[in-house]
N, C-alpha and C positions, 0 to 999 in steps of 0.2 A: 796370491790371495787378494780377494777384492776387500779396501779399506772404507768404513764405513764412515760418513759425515756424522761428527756429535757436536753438542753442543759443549762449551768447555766453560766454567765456571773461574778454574783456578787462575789466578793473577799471576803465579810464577813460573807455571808453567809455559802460558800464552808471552809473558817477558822474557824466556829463555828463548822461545822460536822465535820472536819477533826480533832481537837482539844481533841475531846474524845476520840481518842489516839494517844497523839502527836507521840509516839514513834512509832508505825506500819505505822502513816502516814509519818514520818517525811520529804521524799523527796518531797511528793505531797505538804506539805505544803510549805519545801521549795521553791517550782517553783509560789505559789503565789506572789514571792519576786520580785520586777520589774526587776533583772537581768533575769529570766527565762520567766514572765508572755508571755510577745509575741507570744513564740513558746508554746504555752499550748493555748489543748479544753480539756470543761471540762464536763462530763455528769452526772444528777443524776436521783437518782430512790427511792423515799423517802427521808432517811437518810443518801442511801449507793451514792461512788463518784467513779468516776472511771476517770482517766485525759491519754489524748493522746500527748504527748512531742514529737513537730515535728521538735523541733530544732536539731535531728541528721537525717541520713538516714540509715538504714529504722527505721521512727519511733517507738517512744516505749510506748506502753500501762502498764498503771497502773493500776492494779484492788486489793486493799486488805483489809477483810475484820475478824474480831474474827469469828471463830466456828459459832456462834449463829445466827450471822446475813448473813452468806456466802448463804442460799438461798435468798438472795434479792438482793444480789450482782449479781449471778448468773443469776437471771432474766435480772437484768440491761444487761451484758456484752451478754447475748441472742439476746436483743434486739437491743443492739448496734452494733452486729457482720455482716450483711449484707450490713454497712454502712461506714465500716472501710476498714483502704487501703487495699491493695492486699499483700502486702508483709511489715510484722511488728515483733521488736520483743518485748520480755512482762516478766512483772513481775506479778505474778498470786501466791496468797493465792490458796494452794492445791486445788483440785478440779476442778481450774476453766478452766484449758487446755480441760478437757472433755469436757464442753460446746463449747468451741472452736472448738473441733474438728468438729464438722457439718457443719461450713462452713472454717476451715485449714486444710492445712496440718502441721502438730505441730510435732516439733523437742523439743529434750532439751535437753538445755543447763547448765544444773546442780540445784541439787537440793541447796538452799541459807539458811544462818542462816542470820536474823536481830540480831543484837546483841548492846546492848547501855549501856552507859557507867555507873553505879550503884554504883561504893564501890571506891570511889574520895581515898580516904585512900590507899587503891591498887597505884592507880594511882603514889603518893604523895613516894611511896617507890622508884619509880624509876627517876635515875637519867638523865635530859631532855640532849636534845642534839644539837645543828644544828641553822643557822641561815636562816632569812628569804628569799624566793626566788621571784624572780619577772619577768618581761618582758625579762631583759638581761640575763636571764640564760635559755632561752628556747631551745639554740640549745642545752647546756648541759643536760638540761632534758631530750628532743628528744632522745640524745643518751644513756640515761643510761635507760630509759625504749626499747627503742629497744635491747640493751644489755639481760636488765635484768626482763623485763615484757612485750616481744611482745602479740601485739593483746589490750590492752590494750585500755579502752575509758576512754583519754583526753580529755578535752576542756580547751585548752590553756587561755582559756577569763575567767579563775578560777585563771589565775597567777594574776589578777589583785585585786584579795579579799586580799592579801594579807598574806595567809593562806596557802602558800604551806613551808617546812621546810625541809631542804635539810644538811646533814652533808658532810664532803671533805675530804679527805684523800691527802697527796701531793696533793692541788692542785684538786684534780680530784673530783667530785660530784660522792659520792658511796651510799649516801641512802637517801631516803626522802619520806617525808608523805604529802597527800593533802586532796583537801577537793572537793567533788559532789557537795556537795549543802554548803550553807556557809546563814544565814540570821537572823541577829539579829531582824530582823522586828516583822518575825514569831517564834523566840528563837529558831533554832532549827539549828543542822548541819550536815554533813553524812562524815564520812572519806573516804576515795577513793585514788588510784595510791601511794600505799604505796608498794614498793619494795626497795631491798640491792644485788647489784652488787654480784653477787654469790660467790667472790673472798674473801670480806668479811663477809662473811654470818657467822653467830653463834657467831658474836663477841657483838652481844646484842644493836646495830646500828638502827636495825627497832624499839625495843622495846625504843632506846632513844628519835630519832624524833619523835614517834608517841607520847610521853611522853612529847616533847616538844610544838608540835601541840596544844595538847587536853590540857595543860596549861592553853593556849590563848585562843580555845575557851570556857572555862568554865566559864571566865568571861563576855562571850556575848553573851551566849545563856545559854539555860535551860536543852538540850535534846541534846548531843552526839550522834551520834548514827555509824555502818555500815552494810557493805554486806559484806558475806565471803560464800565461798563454803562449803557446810557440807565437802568433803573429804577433806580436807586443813588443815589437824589435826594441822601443826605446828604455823599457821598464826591463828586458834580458838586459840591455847593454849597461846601464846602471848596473845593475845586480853585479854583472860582470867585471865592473870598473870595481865594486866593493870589495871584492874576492871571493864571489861566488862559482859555482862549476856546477854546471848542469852532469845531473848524474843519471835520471831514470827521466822517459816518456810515458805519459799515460793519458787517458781519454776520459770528460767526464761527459754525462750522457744524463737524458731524460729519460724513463722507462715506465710504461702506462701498460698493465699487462693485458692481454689480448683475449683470453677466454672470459673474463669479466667484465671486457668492455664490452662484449659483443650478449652476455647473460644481460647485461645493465640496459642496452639498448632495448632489447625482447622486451623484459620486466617495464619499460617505460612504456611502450606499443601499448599494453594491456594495464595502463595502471587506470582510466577514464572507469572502470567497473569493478574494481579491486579497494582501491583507495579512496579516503575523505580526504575531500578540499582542503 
């Protein structure tokens, strides 16, 4: 019998599917946390979830799923895909850009290691670094990811977890580590905006804050986790010297949808006798 995509409202139920594996869901479950829940819809199909995070622009889809069960994900996001915005970007378990492509046009933006933190011992070799960062260091942060990680997705309303770790030099903010998602509710946390001033780089600065970060959260959650690019040899190999272990692949993607780029185009041909200046 054919199962029908709905939207799902309940928190514990979408906690209970997402749970069997915390570490591939980790962010979705994160955004169950009431810092996120508002800017989150959430759809299922079965067992499989798929959540849409419209607290940035352009929103971003989350679709991921193990090997075994990725055709029924894949259904889902079939279904889902004629209902979704026009312009999204996505984090997608291999495979599922194809499906997408029938109604995008699909760009990418690099293929991703999930990678989460396994061998505490690793960790526990290196020596932590940096103190806490908050609301009054946000123009210094501003400027040291424009320096040293343009393009970068901040959300400054994360300086408020109290979770972001910042080392100084004279003075000056040269490396620090933060956190996506942060939520003892659902154990779970994701690292993110971890850069070092290029000036200092190789002096083992990233591998202290992040060392000092994941400290803190080991005592508030269960499941460390992050994203990194497969080609970012130097930043896996860190991660890896920490005691991280790549666990899941996945691909994030630009998605521009294709029947309304091509109505938009029309609609502009004929706007000279339609429309005021």
């Amino acid at each position: 019998m054919r199962v029908p995509v709905r939207a799902e409202h309940d928190r514990e139920v979408l906690a209970a599917l997402l749970r069997r594996d915390p570490v591939l869901h980790a962010y979705q479950l994160g955004d169950l946390d009431d810092f996120f829940w508002p800017y989150t819809s959430w759809f299922r199909r079965g067992e499989q979830v798929a959540l849409l995070y419209h607290g940035v622009q352009p929103p971003v889809l989350l679709a991921f799923a193990a090997p075994a069960d990725l055709p029924e994900l894949a259904a889902l996001v079939a279904e889902l895909a004629p209902v979704l915005p026009a312009r999204l970007y996505a984090h997608l378990s291999p495979g599922l850009e194809g499906v997408l492509g029938r109604w995008y046009r699909v760009g990418s933006a690099g293929a991703h290691h999930r990678m989460a933190l396994t061998d505490r011992a690793r960790l526990a070799g290196v020596a932590p670094a940096g103190e806490v960062l908050g609301r009054g260091d946000l123009p210094e942060l501003r400027a040291l990811y424009a320096a040293a990680y343009p393009g970068n997705w901040f959300d400054e309303r994360m300086l408020d977890t109290g979770r972001y770790v910042g080392v100084r030099r004279g003075g000056d903010l040269v490396a620090v580590a933060g956190v996506h998602v942060h939520s003892p509710t659902y154990r779970v946390a994701a690292l993110g905006n971890v850069t070092t001033r290029p000036a200092v780089r190789g002096q083992g600065l990233a591998g202290a804050v992040v060392a000092a970060l994941c400290g803190r959260l080991v005592t508030e959650v269960d499941h460390v986790t992050l994203n990194v690019r497969c080609d970012n040899v130097a930043a896996v190999r860190l991660y890896e010297r920490l005691g991280f272990t790549r666990v899941a692949d996945y691909g994030e993607h630009t998605l521009t949808v294709l029947d309304r780029a091509r109505q938009s185009a029309t609609s502009r041909s004929h706007a000279g006798s339609t429309t005021r200046p």
